[in-house]
N, C-alpha and C positions, 0 to 999 in steps of 0.2 A: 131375679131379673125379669121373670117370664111377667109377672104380675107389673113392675114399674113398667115394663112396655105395653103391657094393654091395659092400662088405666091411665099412660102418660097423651094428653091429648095431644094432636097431630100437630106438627107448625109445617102452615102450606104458605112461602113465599114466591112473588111472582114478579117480574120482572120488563131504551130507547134511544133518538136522535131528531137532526134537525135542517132548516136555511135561512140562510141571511147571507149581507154582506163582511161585513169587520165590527171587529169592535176594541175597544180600549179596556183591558182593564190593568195597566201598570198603576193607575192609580189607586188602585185596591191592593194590590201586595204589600203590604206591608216592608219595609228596609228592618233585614234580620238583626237584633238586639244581641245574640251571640254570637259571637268574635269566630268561635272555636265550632260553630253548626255548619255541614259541607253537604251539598248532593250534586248528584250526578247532573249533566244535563241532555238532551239528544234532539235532538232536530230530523224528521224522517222526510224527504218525498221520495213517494209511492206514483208507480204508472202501473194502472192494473187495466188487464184485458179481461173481461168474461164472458164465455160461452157458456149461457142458458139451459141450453139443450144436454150438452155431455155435465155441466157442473163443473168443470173446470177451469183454471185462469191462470193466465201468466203473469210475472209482477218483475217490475225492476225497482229498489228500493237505494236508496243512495242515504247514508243515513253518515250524520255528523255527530259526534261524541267527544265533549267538554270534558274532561278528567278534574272534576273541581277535589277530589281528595288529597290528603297531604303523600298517598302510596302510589309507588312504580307498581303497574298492570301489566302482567306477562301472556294474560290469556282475556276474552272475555267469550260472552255464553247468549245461547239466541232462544226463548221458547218456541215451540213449533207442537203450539195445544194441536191444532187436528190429528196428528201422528194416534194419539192417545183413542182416537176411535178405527181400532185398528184391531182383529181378533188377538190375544195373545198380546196386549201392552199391560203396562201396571194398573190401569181405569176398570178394563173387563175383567183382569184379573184380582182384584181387591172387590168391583162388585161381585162377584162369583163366589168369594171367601168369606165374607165379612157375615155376624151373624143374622143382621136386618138390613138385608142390602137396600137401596134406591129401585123406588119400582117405575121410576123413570128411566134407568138403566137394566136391572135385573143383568141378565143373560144375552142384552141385545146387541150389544159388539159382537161377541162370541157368533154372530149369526152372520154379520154382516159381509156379502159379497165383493168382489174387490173392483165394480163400478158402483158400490155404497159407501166406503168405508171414505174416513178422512187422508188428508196425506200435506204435508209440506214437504218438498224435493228443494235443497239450495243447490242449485247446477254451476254457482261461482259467484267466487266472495273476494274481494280482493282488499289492502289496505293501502291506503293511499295509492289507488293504484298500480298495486303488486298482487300477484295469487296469495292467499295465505294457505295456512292448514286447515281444515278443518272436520269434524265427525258426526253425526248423527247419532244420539245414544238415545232415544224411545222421541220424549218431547223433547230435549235438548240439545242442540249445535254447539259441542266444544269446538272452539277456536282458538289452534296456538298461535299470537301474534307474532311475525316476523320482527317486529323491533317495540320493545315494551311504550308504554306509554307512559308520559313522564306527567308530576304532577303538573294542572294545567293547562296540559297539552289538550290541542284539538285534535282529533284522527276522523280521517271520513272511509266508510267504508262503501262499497258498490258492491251488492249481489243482482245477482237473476234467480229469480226459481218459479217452480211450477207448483200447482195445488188442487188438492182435488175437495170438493162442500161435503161433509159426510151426509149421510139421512139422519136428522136431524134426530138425536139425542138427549144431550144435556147441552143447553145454553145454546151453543149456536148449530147449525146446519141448517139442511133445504126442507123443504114440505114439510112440516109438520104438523101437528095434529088438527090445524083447524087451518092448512093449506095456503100458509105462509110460503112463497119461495124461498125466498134469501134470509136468511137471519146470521148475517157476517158479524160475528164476536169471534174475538182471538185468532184471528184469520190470516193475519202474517207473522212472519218472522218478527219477533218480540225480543230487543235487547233485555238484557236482566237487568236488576236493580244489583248497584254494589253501595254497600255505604259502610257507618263505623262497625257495623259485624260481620262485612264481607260481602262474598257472590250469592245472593239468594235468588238462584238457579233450581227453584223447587223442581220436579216433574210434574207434571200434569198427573194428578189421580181421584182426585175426586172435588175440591174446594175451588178455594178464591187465589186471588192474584195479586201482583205486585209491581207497581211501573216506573218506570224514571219521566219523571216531570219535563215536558219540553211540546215542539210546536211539530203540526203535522200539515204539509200541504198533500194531498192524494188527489191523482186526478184517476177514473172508472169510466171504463169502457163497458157500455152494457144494451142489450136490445131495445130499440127507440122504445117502445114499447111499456119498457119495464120504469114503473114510480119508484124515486130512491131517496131515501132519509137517513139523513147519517149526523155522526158529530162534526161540526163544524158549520163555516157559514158557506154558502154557496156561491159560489162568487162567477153571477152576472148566470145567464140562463145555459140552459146545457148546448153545448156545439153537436150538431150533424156532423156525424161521420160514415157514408154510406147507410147502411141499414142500425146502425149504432148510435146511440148518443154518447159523449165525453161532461162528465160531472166534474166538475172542478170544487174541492170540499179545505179551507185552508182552519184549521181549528189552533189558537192559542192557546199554550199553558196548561195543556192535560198531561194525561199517561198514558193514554191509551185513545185507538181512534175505532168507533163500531159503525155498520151501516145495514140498512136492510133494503133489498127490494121485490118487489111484486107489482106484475099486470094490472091486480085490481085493485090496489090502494087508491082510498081517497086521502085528498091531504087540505085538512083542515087548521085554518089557524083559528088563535084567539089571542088578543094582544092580555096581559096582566096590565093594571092600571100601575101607572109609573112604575113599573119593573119591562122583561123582558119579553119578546112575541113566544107565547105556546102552540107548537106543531103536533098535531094529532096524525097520523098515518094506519089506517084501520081497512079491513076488505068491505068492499061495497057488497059481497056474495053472503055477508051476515045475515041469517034469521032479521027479521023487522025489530023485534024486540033486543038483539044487539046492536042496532044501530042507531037506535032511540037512545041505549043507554050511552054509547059513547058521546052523542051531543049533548046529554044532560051531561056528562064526566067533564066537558069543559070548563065554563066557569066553577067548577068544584075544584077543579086543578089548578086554576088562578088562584084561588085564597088560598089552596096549599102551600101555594109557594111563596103568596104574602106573609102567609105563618110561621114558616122556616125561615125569609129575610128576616122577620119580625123577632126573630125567639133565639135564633140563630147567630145569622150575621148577613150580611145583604148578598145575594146573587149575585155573583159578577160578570155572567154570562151574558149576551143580548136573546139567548133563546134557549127554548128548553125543547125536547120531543117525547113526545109517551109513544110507542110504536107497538103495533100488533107483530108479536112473533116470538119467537124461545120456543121454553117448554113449560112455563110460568112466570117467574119473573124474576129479573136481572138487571144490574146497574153498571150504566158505563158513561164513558163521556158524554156531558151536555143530553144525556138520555137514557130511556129504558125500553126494555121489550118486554112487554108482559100478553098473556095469552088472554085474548075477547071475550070469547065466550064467555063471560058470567055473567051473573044476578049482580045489577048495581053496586048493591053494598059492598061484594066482593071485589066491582071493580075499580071502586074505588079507593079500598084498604087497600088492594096490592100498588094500585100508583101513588097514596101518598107514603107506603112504605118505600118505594123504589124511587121516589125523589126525594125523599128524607136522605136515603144515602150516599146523593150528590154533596150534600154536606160532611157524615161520617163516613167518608173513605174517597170519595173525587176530589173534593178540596181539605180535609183534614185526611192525606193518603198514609193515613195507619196501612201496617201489613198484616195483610186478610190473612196469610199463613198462619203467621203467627201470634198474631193478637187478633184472630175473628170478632170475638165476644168485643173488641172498639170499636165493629162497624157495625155488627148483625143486631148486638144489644144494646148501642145509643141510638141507633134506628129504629129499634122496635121502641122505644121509652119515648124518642122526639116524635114518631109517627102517628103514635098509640094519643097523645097530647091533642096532636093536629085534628084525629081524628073525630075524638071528642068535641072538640072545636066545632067541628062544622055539624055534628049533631047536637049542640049545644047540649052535652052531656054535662050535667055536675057531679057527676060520680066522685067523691072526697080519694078515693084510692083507683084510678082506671086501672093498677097494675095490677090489678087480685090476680087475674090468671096468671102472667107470672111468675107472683110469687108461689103458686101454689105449685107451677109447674117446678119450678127452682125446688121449693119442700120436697119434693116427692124424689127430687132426683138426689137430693140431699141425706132423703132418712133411707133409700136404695139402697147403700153401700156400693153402688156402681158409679158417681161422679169421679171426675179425673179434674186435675183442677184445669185454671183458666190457664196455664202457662203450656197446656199441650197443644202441641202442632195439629193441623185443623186437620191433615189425615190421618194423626195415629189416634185416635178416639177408637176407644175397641167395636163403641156401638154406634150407628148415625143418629139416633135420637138421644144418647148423651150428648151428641157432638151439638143436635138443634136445642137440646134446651141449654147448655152451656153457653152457647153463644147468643143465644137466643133471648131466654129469659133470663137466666144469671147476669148475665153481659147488661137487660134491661135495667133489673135488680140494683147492681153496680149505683147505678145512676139515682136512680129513684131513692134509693136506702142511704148515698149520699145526700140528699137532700134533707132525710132523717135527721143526718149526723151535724150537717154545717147549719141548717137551715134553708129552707125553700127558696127565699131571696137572696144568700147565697151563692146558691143551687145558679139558679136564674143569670147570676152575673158571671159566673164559674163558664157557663157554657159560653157565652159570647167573647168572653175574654181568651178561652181556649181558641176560638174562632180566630178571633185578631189575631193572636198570637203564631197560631204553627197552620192557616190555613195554607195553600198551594209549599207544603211542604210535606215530613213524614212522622207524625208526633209517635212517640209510644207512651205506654201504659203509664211512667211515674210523669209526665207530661200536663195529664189532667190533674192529679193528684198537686203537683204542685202548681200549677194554676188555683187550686182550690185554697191550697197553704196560703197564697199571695194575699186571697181575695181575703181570708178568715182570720188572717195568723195565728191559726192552729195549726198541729204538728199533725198529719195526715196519712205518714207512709205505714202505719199498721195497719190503715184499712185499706189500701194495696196487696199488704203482705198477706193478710190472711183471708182475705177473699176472693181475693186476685189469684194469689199465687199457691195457695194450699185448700183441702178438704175441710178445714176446720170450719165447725158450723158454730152459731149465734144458739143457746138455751140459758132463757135466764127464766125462773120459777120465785113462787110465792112460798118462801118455806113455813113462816108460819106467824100469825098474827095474837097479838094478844092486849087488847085494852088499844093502850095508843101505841103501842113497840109492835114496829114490821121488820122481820126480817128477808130480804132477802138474798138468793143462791144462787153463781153462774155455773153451770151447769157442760156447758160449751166450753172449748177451748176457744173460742175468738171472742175478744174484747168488744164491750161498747157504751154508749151511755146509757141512762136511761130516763125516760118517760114515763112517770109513775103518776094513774089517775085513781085518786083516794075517794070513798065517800065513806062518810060520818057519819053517826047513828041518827043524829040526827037530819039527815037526810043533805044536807051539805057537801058539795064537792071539792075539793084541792088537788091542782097539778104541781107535782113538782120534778125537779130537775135532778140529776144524779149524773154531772158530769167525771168523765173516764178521765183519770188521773194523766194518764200519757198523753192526751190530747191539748194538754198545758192550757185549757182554755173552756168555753162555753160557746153554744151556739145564741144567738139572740131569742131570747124566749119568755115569756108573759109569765114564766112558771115560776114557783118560790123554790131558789138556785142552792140546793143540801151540798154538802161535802164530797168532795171527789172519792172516785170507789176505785180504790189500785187495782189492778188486773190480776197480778199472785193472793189476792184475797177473795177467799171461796164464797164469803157471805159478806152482807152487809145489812146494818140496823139500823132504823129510820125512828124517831122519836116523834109524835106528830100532836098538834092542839088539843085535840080530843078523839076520845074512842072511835073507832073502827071499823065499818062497817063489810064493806067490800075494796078491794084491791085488784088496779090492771095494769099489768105491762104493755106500755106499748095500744092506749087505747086505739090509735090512729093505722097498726097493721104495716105500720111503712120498716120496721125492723124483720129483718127475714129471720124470724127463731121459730127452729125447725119441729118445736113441741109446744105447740101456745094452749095447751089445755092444764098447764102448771102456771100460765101467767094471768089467772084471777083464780082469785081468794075471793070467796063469800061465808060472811057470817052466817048466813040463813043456813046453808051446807052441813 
């Protein structure tokens, strides 16, 4: 293990909000095609007080709850992420344990004073205007309901609580390292997500998140003083209230509502040409040389997010925000926070990876729990695209790293497959390349298998299909079935859902008879690039029996290769000369120094 961890290269992702008026986008939802798909709904307003100076604030949140499932609710559940930065919760205790912990965390809850540390307090909760029950257990509020919820039914709840900003750790808190005040993520009480597998009421311990789709008006009390970017549109200029201003922030059709502020934020826009206004929020106290970069980062953020309408499926937001703040970079509604300070290039990979993921996981809201690798690895694959794009890179494979990271973690004996829960990964850098580059893999190595164009229609069509909903894993796969009508759920199953790795080898050549050997227990086609003695090339095709089909392909189309058959024999025009699998590198086979054969050898 010691060796895959210091040769496996680092993955550093980094991580916003916004204003406007209103916007429409019911005519982008799409009218759901299955009879028998349910979720939740929630409607929250929020009145929040905040004091500056101690970090702390009061909230009263009244929040309305649509029961669209066909099950009677006896209880339901509230996250309350700042708890979690607390000495002695499951966060500090799992960094402190684990064997390569986050050196963005380390040991640093464990230190934290208790005018540092975070806190959600619900001082009263009531259902439809009744007390109910309720418990504190780390980051989550059980709540036994006084009278269940019927399918259907609507229940409004009204709490008060109190909250304290932690020093800034992972993702959200105050000051951090390059002197952000505010970086408000997961900052109030957070109804759970329940759908057809129930309450997923994770704890807060080290990962991603999970929301119930619905509308948030928040109104923010905060020092006249202080500049504030958040999700949603701003509605109309902030009101004087003694030495305070009142933010009025109404955002449609999210899961989630994030905000940031500080004294020295400048606030820049830049409209996208027929798309939506982009909000930049960055400290005026920058180095020269980071404040140069953040105004070249703008129209670079325009074509991003033309690339992603473009490739994707269209924004349907009227505005987007990249925000200075976190602890690198992070994705949430209508925006990101990612940390300034860098060298251009840097800053601009981390904001089109963290608007990439406005697509895979804000509007395609897979659950980052438990299916990370659909938002961390179709981000890093649609990012990775974009970015190329705008360096007008023609690199034939952008994924090499990747896959190389994927190989490494593969010929390890330490991968866990992609069906593990994003905190039980025994080690953090299994957990980033798994989601990371595998997750990327996924994606790119289907394009392998269907074809590129495909590939291409598969993703847009996934978009129509389950955006501002919650897709999971066989969701794509049969999207891709629709588009190809090939049969697709074995490469789900074994790469998705198990260790089995891809080796297929040149076993051995003779005259014009090639044989080859799969090596791997997981299935696939193959790409077979011959040359002839005569100095001649032929592609051809070795469609996998189970996939009942072929991808479109230029190649001369041989006999399907069943999967329980260890070898296969290729009969070919003429003699011999060299043999490759897989000239193109887009199949992840985790020994490619078996797949060419040279006569010269």
């Amino acid at each position: 293990m010691k060796g895959f961890l210091m040769n496996l290269v680092c993955i550093t992702i980094v991580f916003v909000c916004g204003a406007n008026e209103n916007t429409t986008i019911s005519n982008i939802i799409k009218p759901n095609t299955n009879p028998e798909y349910w979720q939740q709904h929630v409607d929250y307003s929020m009145e929040i007080d905040m004091d500056v100076d101690s970090y702390q604030y009061t909230g009263k949140q009244t929040l309305v709850y649509t029961n669209n499932s066909p099950d009677v609710l006896n209880r339901v559940y509230y996250h309350l992420y700042f708890n979690a930065f607390q000495p002695g919760s499951e966060m500090d205790v799992r960094s402190r344990t684990i064997a390569d912990p986050s050196t963005k965390i380390g040991d640093r809850i464990s230190k934290l004073k208790p005018d540092e540390i975070g806190y959600i307090k619900v001082n009263s909760l009531e259902q439809n205007g009744t007390p109910i029950q309720h418990e504190t257990v780390g980051t989550v509020l059980e709540v036994v309901l006084n009278k269940p919820i019927q399918p259907g039914e609507k229940v409004t709840f009204n709490m008060a609580f109190e909250a304290q900003v932690p020093i800034q750790i992972r993702r959200s808190g105050r000051n951090n390292k390059e002197g952000v005040a505010l970086s408000m993520a997961q900052w109030y009480p957070k109804l759970a997500e329940y759908d057809d597998e129930g309450w997923h009421a994770d704890p807060y311990i080290a990962r991603e998140f999970h929301g119930v789709w619905g509308d948030f008006d928040v109104k923010l009390l905060i020092d006249a003083d202080y500049v504030v970017g958040g999700t949603g549109y701003l509605q109309g200029a902030p009101k004087t209230k003694g030495s305070k201003k009142e933010y009025h922030f109404k955002a449609p059709k999210v899961h989630d509502f994030t905000w940031a502020a500080d004294p020295d934020f400048i606030h820049d826009t830049f409209k996208v040409p027929n798309g939506p206004m982009l909000h930049f929020y960055y400290k005026r106290t920058m180095d020269r040389k980071y404040l140069e970069s953040w105004k070249k980062l703008q129209p670079d953020t325009a074509k991003l997010m033309a690339f992603f309408s473009e490739n994707i499926g269209q924004y349907p937001y009227d505005q987007y925000s990249v925000i200075q703040g976190g602890d690198g970079g992070m994705e949430y509604a209508m925006c990101t926070f990612i940390t300034g300070e860098r060298n251009y290039g840097s800053l601009r990979s981390v904001t089109s990876h963290e608007m990439a993921h406005t697509w895979f996981q804000f509007l395609l809201a897979s659950n980052e729990a438990k299916h990370e690798w659909m938002d961390e690895g179709f981000t890093s694959y649609i990012s990775t695209l974009a970015t190329n794009a705008l360096k007008k890179n023609t690199n034939k494979n952008p994924f090499k790293s990747a896959y190389r990271r994927y190989i490494s973690l593969a010929n390890s004996g330490h991968e866990q497959p992609l069906t593990t829960h994003a905190d039980r990964y025994a080690y953090n850098q299994v957990y980033g390349t798994a989601a990371y580059s595998k997750g990327s893999v996924f994606l790119s190595q289907l394009g392998y298998v269907i074809g590129e164009e495909n590939l291409k229609k598969t993703i847009k069509k996934y978009f129509d299909d389950f955006s501002f909903k919650h897709p999971k894993p066989m969701d794509i796969v049969r999207t891709a079935e629709r588009i190809t009508d090939l049969e697709l759920d074995w490469y789900l199953i074994d790469f998705g859902q198990t260790t089995n790795t891809i080796d297929y080898g040149v076993k051995s050549v003779d005259g014009n008879k090639i044989v080859l050997e799969r090596i791997g227990l997981m299935p696939m086609p193959i790409d077979l690039t011959v040359t002839y003695d005569d100095g001649s090339t032929e592609e051809f095709y070795i469609p996998l029996q189970m996939m009942r089909g072929e991808k479109p392909t230029d190649a001369t189309i041989v006999s399907d290769w069943a999967w329980a058959m260890p070898t296969y024999a290729l009969s070919t025009r003429k003699n011999v000369k060299t043999v490759e699998i897989d000239s193109s590198k887009l199949m992840a086979d985790v020994k490619r120094e078996n797949n060419i054969y040279s006569l010269a050898n």
